[in-house]
C-alpha positions as CSV (number, residue, x, y, z in Angstrom):
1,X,17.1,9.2,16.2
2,X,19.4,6.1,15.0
3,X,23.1,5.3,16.7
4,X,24.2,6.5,13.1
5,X,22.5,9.6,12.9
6,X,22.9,10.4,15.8
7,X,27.1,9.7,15.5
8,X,26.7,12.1,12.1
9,X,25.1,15.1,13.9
10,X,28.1,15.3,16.8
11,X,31.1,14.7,14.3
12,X,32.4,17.8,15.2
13,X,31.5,17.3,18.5
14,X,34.3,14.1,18.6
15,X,36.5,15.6,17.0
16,X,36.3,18.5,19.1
17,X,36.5,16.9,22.1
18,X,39.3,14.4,20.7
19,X,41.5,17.2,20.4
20,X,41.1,18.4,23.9
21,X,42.1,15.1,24.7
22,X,45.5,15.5,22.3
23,X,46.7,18.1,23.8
24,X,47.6,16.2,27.3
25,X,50.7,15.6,26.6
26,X,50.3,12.1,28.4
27,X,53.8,10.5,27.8
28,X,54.5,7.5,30.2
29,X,57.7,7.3,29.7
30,X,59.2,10.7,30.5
31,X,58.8,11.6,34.5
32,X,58.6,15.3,33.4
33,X,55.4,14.2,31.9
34,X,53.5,13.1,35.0
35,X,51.1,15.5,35.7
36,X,50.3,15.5,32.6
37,X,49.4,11.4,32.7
38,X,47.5,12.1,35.5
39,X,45.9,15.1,34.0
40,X,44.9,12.7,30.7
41,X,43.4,10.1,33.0
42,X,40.5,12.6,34.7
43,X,39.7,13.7,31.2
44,X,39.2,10.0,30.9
45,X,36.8,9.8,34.0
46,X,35.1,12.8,33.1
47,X,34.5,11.6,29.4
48,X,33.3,7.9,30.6
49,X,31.0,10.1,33.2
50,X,29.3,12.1,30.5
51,X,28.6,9.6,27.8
52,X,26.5,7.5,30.7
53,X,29.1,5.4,32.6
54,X,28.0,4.2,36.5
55,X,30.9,3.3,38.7
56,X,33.3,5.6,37.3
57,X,36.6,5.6,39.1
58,X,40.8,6.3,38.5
59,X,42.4,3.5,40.3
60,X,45.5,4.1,42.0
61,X,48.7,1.9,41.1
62,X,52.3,1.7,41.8
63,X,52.5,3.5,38.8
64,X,49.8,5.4,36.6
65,X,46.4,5.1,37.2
66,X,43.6,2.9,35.3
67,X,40.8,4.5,34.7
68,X,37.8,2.1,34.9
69,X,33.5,2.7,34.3
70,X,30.9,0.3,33.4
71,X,27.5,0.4,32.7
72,X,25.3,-2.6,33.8
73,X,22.3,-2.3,32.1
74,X,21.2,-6.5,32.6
75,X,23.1,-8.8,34.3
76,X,21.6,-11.7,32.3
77,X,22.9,-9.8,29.1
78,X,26.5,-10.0,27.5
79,X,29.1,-7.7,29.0
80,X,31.9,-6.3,26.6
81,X,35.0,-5.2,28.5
82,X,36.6,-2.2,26.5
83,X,40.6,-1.9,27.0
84,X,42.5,1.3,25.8
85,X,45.7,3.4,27.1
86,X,45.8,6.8,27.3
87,X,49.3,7.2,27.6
88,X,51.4,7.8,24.4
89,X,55.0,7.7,23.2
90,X,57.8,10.4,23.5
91,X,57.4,12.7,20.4
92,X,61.2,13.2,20.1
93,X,62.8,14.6,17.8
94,X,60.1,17.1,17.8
95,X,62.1,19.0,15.0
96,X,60.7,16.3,12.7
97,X,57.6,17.4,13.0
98,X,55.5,19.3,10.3
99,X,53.2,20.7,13.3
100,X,53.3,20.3,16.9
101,X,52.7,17.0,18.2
102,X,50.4,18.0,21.1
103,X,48.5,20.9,19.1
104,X,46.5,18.8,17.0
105,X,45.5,19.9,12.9
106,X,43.9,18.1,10.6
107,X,45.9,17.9,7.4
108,X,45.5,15.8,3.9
109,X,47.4,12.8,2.9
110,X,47.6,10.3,0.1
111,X,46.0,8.0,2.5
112,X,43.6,9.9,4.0
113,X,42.3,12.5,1.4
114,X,39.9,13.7,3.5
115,X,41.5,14.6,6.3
116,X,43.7,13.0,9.1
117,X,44.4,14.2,11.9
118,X,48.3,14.7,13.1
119,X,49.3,14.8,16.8
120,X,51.0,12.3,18.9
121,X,48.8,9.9,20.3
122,X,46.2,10.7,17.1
123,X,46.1,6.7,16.2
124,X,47.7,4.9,19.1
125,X,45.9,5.2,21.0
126,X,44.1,8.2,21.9
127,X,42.0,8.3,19.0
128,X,41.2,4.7,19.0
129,X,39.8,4.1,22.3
130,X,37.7,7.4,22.8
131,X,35.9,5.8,19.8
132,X,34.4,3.6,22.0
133,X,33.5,6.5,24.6
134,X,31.8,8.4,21.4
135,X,29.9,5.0,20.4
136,X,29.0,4.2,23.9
137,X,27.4,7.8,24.1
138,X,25.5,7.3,20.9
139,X,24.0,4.3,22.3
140,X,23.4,5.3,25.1
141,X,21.8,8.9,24.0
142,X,19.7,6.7,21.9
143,X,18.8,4.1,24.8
144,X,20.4,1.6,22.0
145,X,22.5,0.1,24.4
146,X,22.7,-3.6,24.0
147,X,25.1,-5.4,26.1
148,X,26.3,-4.7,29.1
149,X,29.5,-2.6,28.7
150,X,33.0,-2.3,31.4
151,X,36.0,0.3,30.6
152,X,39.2,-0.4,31.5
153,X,41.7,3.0,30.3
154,X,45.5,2.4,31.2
155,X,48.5,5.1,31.2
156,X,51.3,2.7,31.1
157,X,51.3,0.7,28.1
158,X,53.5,2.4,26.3
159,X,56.1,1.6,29.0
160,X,55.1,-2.2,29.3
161,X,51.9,-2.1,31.4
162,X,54.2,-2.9,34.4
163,X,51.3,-2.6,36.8
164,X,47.7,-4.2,34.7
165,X,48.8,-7.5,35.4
166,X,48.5,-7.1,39.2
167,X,44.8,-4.7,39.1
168,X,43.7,-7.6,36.6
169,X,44.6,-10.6,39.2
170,X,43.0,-8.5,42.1
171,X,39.8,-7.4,40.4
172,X,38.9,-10.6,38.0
173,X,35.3,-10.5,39.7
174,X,35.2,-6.6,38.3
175,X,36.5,-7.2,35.1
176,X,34.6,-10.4,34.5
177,X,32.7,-10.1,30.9
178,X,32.1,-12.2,27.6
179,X,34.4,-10.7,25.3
180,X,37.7,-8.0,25.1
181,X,37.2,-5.2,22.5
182,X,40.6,-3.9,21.9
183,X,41.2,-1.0,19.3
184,X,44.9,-0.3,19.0
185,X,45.8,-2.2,15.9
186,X,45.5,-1.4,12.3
187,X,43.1,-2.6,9.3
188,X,44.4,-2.5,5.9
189,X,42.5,0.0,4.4
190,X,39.2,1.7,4.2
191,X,39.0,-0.4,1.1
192,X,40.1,-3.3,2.7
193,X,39.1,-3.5,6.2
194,X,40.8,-6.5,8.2
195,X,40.8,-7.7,11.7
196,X,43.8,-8.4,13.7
197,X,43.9,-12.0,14.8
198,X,47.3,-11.9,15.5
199,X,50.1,-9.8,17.6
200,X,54.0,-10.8,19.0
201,X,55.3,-10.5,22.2
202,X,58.0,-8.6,23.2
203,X,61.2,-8.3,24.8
204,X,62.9,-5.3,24.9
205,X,66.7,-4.8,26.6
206,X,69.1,-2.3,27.0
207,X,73.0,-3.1,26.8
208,X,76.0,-1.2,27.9
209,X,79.6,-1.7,27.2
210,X,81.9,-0.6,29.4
211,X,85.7,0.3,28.1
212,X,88.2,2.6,30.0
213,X,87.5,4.3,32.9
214,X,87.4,7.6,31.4
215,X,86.8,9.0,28.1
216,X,90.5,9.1,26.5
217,X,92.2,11.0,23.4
218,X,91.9,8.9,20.3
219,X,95.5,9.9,19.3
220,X,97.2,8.8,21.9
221,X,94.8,5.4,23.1
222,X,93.2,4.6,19.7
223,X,94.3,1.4,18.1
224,X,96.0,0.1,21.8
225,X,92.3,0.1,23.7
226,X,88.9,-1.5,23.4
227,X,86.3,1.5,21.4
228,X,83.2,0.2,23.4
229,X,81.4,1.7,20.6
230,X,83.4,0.0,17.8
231,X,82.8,-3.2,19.8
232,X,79.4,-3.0,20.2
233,X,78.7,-2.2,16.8
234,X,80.5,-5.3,15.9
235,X,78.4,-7.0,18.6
236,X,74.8,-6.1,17.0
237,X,76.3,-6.8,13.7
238,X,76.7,-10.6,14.6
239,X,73.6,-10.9,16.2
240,X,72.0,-11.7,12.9
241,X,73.3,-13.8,9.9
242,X,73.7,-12.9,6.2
243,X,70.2,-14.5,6.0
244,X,69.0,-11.9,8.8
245,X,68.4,-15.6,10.5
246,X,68.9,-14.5,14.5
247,X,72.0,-16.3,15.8
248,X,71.1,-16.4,19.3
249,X,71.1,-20.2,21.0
250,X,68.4,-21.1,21.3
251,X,66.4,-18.4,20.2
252,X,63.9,-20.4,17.7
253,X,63.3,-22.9,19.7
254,X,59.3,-23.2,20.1
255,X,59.2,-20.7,17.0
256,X,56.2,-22.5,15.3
257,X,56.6,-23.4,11.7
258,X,53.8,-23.1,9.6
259,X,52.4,-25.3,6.8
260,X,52.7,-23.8,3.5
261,X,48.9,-24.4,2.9
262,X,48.9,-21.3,6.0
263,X,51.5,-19.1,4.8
264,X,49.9,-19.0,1.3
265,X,46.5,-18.2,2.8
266,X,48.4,-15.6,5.1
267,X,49.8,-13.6,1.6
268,X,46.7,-13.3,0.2
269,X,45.8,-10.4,2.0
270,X,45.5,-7.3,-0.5
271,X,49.2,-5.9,-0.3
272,X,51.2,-3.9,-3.1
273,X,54.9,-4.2,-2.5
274,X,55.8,-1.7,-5.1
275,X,53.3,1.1,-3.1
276,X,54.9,-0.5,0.4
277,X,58.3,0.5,-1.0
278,X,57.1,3.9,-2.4
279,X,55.7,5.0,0.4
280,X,58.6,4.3,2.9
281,X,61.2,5.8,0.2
282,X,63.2,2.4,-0.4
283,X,65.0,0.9,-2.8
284,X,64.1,-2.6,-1.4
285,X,62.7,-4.6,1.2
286,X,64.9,-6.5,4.0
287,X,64.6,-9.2,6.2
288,X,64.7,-13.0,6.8
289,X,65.7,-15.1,3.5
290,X,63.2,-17.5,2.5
291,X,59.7,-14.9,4.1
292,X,58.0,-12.4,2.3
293,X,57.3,-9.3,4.0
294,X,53.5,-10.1,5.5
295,X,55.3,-13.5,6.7
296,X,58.2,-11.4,8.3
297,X,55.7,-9.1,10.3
298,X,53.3,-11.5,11.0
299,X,54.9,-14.8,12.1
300,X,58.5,-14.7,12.3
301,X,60.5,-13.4,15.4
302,X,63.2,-10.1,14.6
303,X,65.6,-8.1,16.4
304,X,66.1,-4.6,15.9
305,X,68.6,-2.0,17.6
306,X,65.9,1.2,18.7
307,X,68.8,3.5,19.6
308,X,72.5,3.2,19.8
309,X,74.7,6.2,21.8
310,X,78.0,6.9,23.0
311,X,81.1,9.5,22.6
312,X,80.9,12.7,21.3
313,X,77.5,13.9,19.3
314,X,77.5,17.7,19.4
315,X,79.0,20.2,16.9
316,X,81.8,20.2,15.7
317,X,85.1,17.3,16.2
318,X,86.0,16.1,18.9
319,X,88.8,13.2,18.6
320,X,87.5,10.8,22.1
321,X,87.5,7.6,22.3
322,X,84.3,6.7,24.8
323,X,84.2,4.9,28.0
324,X,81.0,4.0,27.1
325,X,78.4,2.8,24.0
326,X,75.0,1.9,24.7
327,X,72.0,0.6,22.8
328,X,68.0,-0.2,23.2
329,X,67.2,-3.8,21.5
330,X,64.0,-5.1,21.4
331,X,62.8,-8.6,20.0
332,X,59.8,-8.9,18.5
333,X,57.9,-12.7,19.5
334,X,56.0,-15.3,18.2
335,X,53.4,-17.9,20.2
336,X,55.5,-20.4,22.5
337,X,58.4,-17.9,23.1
338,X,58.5,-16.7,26.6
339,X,59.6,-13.0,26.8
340,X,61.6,-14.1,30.0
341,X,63.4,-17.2,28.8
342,X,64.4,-15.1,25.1
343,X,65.7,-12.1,27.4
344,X,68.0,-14.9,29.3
345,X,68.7,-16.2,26.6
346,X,69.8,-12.8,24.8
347,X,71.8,-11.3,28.3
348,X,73.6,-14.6,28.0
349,X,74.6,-14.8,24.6
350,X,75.6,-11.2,24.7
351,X,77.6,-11.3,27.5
352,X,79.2,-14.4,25.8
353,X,80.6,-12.3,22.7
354,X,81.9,-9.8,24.5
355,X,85.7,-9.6,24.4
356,X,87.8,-9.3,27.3
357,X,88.6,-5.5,27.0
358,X,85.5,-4.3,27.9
359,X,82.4,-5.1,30.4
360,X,78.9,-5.8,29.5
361,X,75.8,-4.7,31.1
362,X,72.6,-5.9,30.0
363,X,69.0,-4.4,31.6
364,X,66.0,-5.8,30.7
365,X,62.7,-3.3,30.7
366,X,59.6,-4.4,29.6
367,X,58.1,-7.8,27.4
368,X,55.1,-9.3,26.8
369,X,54.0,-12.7,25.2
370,X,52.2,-12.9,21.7
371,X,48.8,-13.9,21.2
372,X,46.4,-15.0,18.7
373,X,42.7,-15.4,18.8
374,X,40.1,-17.8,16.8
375,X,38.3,-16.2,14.0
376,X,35.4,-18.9,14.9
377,X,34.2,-16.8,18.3
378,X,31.1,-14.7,18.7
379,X,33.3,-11.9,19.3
380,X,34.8,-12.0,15.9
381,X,31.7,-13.0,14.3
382,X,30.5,-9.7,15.7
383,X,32.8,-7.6,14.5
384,X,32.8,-9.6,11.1
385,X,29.2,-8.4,10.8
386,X,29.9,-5.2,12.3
387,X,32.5,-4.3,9.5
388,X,29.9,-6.0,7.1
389,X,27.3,-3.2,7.7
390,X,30.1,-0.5,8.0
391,X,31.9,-0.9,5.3
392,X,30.0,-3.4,3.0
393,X,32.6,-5.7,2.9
394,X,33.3,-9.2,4.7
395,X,36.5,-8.6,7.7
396,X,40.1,-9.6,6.2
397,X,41.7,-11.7,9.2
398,X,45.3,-10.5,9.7
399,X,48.4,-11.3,11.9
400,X,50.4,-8.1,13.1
401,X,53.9,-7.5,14.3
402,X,52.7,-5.0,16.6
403,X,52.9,-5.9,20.3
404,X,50.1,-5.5,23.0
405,X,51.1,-7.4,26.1
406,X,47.7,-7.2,27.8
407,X,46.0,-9.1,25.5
408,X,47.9,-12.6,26.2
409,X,47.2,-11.5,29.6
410,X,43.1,-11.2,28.8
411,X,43.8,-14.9,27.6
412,X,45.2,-16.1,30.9
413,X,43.9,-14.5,33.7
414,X,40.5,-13.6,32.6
415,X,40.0,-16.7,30.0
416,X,38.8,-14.4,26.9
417,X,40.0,-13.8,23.4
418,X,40.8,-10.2,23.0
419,X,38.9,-8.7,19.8
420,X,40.9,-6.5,18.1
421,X,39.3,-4.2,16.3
422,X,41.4,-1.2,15.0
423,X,41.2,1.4,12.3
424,X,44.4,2.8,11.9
425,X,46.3,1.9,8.6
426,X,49.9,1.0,8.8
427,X,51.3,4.5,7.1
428,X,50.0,6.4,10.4
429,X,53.2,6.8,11.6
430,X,53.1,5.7,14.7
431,X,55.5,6.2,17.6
432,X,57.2,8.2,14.9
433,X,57.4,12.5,14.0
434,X,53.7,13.3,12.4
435,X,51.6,10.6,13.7
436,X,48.0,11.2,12.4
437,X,44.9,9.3,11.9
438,X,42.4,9.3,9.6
439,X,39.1,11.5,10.4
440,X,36.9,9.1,8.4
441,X,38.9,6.3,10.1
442,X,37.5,7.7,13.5
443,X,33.9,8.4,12.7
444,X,33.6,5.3,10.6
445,X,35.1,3.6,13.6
446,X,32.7,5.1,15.9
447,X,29.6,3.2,14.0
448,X,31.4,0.0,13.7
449,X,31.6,-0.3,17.4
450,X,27.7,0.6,17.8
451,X,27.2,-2.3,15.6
452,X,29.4,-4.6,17.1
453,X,27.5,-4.8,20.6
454,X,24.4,-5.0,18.3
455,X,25.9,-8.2,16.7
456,X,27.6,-9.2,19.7
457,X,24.4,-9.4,21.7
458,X,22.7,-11.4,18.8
459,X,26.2,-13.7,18.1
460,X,26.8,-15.0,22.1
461,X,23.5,-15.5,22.6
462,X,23.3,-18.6,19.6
């Protein structure tokens, strides 16, 4: 029996088995969540054990466990080291919802007309990396195995992957391979299928301003003290320009500016702006004057505000005016900018602009740097060819305002360009209410990876 037959004969199987994995409700950043995280992991062990893995172990960290399994078939061959997380994002509000997030059903969309399945975690990034435990079982139920293969399965990288950086640097003999295979991006389309070459970095704070110290009557204070939610609001607002041109010092600094000869290759990717609108319900686009919107996701720098709070929010009035406002800002990164250096940079300018009737507390949580990868590799060869054979059409290259800090990190410590190689499109709705993911996404994902170790084997061996 072929890899592809083979991968046709157990769809249901996957997607069986996928939702099993769905359920967990593995979310990283909520405490009440652990056992669940930890719960998600084994399944992890036990899947990698199954489909043919040697070695198969949950390492202990400071924080959530990696899950890691390799199967070492000849030490002259290639080695692919496979990187996923298992973890997912808080599915708050859950009222939003159409169906629960952690009972997954399979539902039809514009997009996905046969079928996608909704649940959190569906696309990013639970259903992307078991399809490389489903391909590496195919392969290996077929003895079709090419290349040596390593798994490395976080549960923190939805909460910065505070703790891979440390089990990379200690285990760099472990984790030593040829190439990263990394699905937890997007293509796209089905029609169009693309490779990520491309992702920013991160840095994400939270501020706090500080006014009375007590929540007061707004009739009797209002209009005589600092609203630390009136004055942070009129903080964020000057954070950005009239050209949505960030006004921090210092803030584009090593921002690289490309040629125009790149930006003009970089828009003609396949992209309807009239559909982009349509589908996001908007009148019009926003963002930095003088970009167009693949340019403003892909190589320029933002700042957004994730969540702003403070006062009174339940039913009802109630006429306070708040000791307190808080908000979550993260800053999306381009090569050269240090996560680090723009978070200093941001606390400073922040605290700068406050005025003197109210304190400012700024925390920074997690960041990561950008990275971008050569499209003249074996490793994107492969997957060039892979995506070839899969879909009949030659690989799009792309650059993605996502952020996945690990894979500067691959770059550094472990010297290799991460391949990444997702199938998700960008309407999946991720870390948002209905996340789904297409089930002809996931199968046809499934036989692209097959056929990347096939090319991969043939491509690093020229």
């Amino acid at each position: 029996m072929s890899v592809k037959q083979f991968i046709s004969e157990n769809q249901q199987r996957f997607i069986e088995e996928l939702f099993e994995l769905l359920r967990i409700p593995s979310v990283s950043a909520d405490p009440k969540f652990k056992d669940d995280v930890f719960k998600a992991a084994e399944f992890v062990k036990e899947s990698l054990e199954k489909a043919g893995a040697d070695q198969v172990e949950v390492c202990q960290t400071a924080g959530y466990p990696i899950v890691y399994g390799e199967k070492i078939i000849d030490p002259s061959l290639p080695t692919v080291l496979v990187y996923g997380h298992y973890d997912v994002q808080p599915a708050d509000p859950y009222e939003l919802w159409d169906s629960p997030p952690f009972e997954p059903v399979i539902k039809k969309t514009p997009r996905h007309p046969e079928g996608a399945i909704f649940a959190r975690g569906s696309a990013d990034d639970k259903g992307q990396f078991y399809m490389h435990v489903k391909a590496f079982e195919a392969m290996m139920a077929n003895e079709a195995l090419p290349c040596n293969v390593k798994f490395m399965i976080e549960g923190e990288e939805e909460v910065g992957s505070e703790h891979l950086d440390i089990f990379v640097k200690e285990n760099k003999e472990k984790l030593k391979a040829d190439v990263v295979l990394v699905s937890d991006t997007h293509m796209i389309s089905l029609e169009n299928p693309s490779v990520t070459v491309g992702l920013r970095g991160l840095a994400y704070m939270q501020v706090e301003v500080i006014g009375p110290n007590r929540d007061l009557h707004s009739g009797t204070y209002g209009g005589a003290v600092g609203n630390p939610i009136n004055i942070l609001c009129k903080m964020i607002a000057s954070l950005q320009d009239e050209n949505n041109h960030i006004t921090i010092p210092g803030f584009y600094d090593k921002v690289e500016e490309y040629s125009q000869e790149y930006r003009d290759n970089l828009n003609k990717a396949p992209f309807d702006l009239e559909a982009y609108k349509k589908e996001l319900d908007i009148e019009d686009v926003h963002g930095e004057a003088g970009f167009s919107t693949i340019e403003r996701v892909g190589i320029r720098p933002t700042l957004d505000v994730n969540g702003i709070w403070g006062g009174y929010t339940g039913e009802g009035a109630k006429t306070v005016l708040p000791s307190k406002a808080y908000a979550k800002i993260s800053m999306r990164l381009v090569p050269n900018q240090d996560h680090k250096e723009i978070a200093k940079l941001f606390e400073e300018h922040f605290k700068s602009i406050a005025p003197k009737s109210v304190k400012v507390k700024v925390t920074p949580h997690h960041g990561g740097a950008a990275a971008v990868v050569s499209t003249e590799t074996p490793g994107y060869r492969a997957a060039d060819l892979a995506i070839q054979e899969a879909f009949g059409k030659k690989a799009i290259p792309t650059r993605e305002g996502g952020s996945i800090p690990i894979c500067a990190l691959f770059q550094k410590e472990l010297g290799l360009d991460p391949i990444l190689l997702g199938f998700g499109l960008d309407t999946d709705a991720l870390h948002s209410p209905n996340e789904h993911y297409g089930v002809k996404n996931y199968l046809m994902g499934i036989e692209t990876i097959a056929s990347f170790f096939k090319h991969f084997k043939e491509e690093a061996s020229k």
